[in-house]
LOVEX-973713 format. One record per residue (C-alpha): residue in three letters; x, y negated, z; residue number from 1. Coordinates in pm, 1 decimal. Example, Ala and Ser with C-alpha at 12.3 -4.5 7.8 and 13.67 -1.06 7.14 Angstrom:
REC   type          x          y          z   seq
REC    ALA     1230.0      450.0      780.0     1
REC    SER     1367.0      106.0      714.0     2
END
This chain:
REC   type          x          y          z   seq
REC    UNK    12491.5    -9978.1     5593.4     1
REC    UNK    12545.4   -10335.7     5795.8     2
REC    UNK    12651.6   -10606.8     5563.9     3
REC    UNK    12793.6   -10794.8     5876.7     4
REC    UNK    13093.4   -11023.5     5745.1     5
REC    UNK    13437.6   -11015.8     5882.6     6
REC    UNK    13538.9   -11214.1     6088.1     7
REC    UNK    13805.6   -11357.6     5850.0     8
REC    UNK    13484.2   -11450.1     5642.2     9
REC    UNK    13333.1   -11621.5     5941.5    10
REC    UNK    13632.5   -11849.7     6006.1    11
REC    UNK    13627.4   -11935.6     5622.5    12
REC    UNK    13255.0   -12033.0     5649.7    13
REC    UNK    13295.8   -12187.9     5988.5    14
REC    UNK    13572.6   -12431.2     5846.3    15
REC    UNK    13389.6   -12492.4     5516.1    16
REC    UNK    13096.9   -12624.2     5679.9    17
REC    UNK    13269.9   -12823.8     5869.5    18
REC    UNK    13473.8   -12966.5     5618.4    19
REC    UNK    13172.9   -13079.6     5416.0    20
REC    UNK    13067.4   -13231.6     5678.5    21
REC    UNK    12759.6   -12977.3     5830.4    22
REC    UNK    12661.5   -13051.3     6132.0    23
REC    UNK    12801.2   -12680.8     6271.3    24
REC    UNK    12652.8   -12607.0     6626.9    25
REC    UNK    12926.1   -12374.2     6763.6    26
REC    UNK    12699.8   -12211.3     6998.6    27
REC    UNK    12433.3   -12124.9     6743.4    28
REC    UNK    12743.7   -11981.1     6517.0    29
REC    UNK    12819.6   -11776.2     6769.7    30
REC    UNK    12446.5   -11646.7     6829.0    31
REC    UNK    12459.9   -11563.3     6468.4    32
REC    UNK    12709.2   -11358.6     6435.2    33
REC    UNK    12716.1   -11145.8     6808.8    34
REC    UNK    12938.5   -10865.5     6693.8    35
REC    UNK    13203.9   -11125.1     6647.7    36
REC    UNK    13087.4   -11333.0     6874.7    37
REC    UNK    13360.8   -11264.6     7160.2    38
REC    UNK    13669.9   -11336.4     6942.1    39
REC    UNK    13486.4   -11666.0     6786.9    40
REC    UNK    13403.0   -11787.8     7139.0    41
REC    UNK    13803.6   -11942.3     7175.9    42
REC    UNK    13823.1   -11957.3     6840.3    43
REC    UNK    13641.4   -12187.3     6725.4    44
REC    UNK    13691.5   -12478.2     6979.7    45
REC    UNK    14052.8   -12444.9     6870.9    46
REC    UNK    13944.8   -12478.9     6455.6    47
REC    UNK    13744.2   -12764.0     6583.4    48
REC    UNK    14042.0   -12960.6     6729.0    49
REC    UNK    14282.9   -12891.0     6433.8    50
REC    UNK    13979.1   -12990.7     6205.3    51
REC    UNK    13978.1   -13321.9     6434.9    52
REC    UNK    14363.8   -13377.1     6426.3    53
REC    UNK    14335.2   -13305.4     6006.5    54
REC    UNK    14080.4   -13576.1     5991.3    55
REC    UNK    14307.4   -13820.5     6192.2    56
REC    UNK    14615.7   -13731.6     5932.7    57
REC    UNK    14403.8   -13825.3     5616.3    58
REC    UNK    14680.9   -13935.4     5413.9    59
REC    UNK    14764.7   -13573.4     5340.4    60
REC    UNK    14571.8   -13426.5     5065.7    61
REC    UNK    14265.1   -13228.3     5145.8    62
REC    UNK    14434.3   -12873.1     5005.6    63
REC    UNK    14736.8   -12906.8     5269.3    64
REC    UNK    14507.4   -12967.5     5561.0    65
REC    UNK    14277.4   -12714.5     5435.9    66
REC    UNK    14587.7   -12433.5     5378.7    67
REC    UNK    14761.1   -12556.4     5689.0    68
REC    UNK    14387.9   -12446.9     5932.9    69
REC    UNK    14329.2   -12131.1     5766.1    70
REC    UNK    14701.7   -12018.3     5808.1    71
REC    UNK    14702.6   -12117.0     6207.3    72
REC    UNK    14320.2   -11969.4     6226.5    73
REC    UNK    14474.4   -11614.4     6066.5    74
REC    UNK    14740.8   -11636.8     6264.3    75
REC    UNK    14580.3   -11643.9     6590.8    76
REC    UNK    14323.8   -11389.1     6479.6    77
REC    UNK    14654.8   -11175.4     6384.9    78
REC    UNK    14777.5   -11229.9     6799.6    79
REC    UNK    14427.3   -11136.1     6911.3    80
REC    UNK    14502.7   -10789.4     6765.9    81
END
């Protein structure tokens, strides 16, 4: 039985890392996980940027921004369906 994560889990652990502040290489992400490899590919550039516009709005507070990526990142996963 394959304990590969959903992809749900990846996003989480995608934004987390960046959030802290990992340096996250998207390509070796996506080399990691190859069975969800396909739907991360436009994903994540698009985490990235919101990440990067998050950053720029810094006077909201950290649980908002947070909230506000994982809600758009479900929601697109939800269209890919």
């Amino acid at each position: 039985m394959s304990a590969e994560p959903e992809l749900d889990d990846l996003v989480e652990e995608f934004l987390s890392r960046v959030q802290r502040g990992d340096a996250v290489d998207p390509d070796q992400f996506l080399a990691d996980h190859p069975s969800h490899a396909e739907e991360l590919r436009g994903l994540l550039p698009i985490l990235l940027d919101m990440e990067g516009y998050s950053r720029r709005r810094s006077a909201r507070p950290a649980d908002a921004v947070a909230a506000e990526l994982r809600a758009a990142a479900l929601y697109h996963l939800g269209s890919e369906a």
